[in-house]
C-alpha positions in Angstrom: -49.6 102.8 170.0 -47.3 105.8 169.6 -43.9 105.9 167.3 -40.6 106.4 168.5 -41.3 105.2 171.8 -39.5 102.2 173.4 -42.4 99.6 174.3 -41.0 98.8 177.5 -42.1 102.8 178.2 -44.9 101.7 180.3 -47.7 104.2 180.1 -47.5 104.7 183.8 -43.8 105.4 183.2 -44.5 107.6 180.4 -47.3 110.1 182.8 -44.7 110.0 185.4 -42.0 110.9 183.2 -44.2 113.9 181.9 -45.3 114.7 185.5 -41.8 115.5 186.5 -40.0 118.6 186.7 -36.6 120.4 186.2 -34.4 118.9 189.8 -37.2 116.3 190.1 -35.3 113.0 190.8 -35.9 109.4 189.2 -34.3 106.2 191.2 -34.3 102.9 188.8 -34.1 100.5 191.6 -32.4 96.6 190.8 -33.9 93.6 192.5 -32.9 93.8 195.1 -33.3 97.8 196.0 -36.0 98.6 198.8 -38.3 99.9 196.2 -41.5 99.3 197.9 -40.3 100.7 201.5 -38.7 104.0 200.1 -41.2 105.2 196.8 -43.4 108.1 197.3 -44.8 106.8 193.9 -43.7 103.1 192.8 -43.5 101.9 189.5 -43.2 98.2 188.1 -40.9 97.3 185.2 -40.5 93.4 186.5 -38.8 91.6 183.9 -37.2 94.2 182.0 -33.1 95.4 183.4 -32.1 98.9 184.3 -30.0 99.3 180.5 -32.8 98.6 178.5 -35.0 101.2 180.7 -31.6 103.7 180.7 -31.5 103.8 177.6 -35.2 104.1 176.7 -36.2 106.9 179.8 -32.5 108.8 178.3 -34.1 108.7 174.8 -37.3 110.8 175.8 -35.8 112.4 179.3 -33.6 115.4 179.3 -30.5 115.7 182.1 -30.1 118.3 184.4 -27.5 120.8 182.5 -26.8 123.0 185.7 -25.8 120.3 188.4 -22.1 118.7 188.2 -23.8 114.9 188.4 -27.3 114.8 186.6 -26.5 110.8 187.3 -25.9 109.1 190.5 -25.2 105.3 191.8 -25.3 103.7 194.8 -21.6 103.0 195.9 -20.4 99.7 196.5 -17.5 100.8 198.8 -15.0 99.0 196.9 -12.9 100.8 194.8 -10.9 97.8 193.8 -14.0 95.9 192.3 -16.3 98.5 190.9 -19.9 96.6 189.3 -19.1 96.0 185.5 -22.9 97.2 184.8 -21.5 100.5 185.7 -19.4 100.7 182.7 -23.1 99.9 180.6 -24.5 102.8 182.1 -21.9 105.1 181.3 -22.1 104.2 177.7 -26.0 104.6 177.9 -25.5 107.9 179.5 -22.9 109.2 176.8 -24.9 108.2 173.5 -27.9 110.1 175.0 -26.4 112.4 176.7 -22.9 113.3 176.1 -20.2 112.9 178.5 -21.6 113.6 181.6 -20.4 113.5 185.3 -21.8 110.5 187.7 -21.3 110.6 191.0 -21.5 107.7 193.6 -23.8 108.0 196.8 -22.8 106.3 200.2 -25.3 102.9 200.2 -27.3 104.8 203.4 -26.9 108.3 201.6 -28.2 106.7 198.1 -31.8 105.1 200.3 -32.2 109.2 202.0 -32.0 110.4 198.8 -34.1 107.9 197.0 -36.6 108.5 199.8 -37.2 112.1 198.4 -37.4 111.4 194.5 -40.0 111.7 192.8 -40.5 108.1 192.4 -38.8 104.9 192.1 -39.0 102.4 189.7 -38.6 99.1 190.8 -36.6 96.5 188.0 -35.9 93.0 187.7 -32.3 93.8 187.1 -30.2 90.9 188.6 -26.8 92.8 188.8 -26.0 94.3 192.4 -25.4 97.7 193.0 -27.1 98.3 189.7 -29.5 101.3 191.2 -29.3 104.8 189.8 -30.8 108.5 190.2 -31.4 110.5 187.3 -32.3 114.2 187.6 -34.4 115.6 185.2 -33.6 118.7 183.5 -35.1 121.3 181.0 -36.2 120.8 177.1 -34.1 123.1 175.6 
């Protein structure tokens, strides 16, 4: 056992996490995201939702400072009815992180991109359009 760090940190997780590098992307995929068909590398967090893991990965994993959207979601293409999950993450993101810019990826544009992270880690978050890219900055 280690201190400080959030049990459901998987020591999988935790290597990856460490393995990654400044630019290096991180999809946290919800239930019903392609995880499988799209990870180079695919981890399992079944049972545990994407705010619990936000909030633990933001704890330990820094956000790229020199991009304008270190955070990205997979749009739902309605403007009118936006997921209320999204409003969570923006929280999570702000008490780790500070107010920082997220950008919304086209649904197509989000499973390209998510293709070509570093890996993906594949949730048992219930919410749709709950998925999210993080990309990983420095320790300053």
């Amino acid at each position: 056992m280690l201190k400080n760090i959030s049990p459901i940190l998987s020591p999988e997780l935790l290597k990856t996490l460490m393995e990654m590098g400044h630019g290096d992307e991180l999809v946290l995929g919800d239930g019903n995201f392609p995880s499988a068909s799209v990870a180079q590398r695919l981890l399992r967090t079944d049972g545990h939702g994407v705010p619990e893991l936000l909030d633990a990965i933001l704890k330990l994993f820094p956000l790229d400072q020199y991009v304008d959207s270190p955070v990205a979601l997979m749009d739902n293409g309605d403007s009118e009815n936006r997921p209320a999950i999204w409003v969570e993450y923006k929280s999570i993101v702000e008490k780790n992180e500070g107010d920082r810019q997220i950008e919304l990826v086209e649904r197509f544009a989000f499973y390209e991109r998510a293709k070509k992270a570093y890996a993906v880690v594949a949730t048992g978050e219930t919410a749709i359009y709950a998925n999210v890219i993080l990309k990983k900055g420095v320790v300053i």
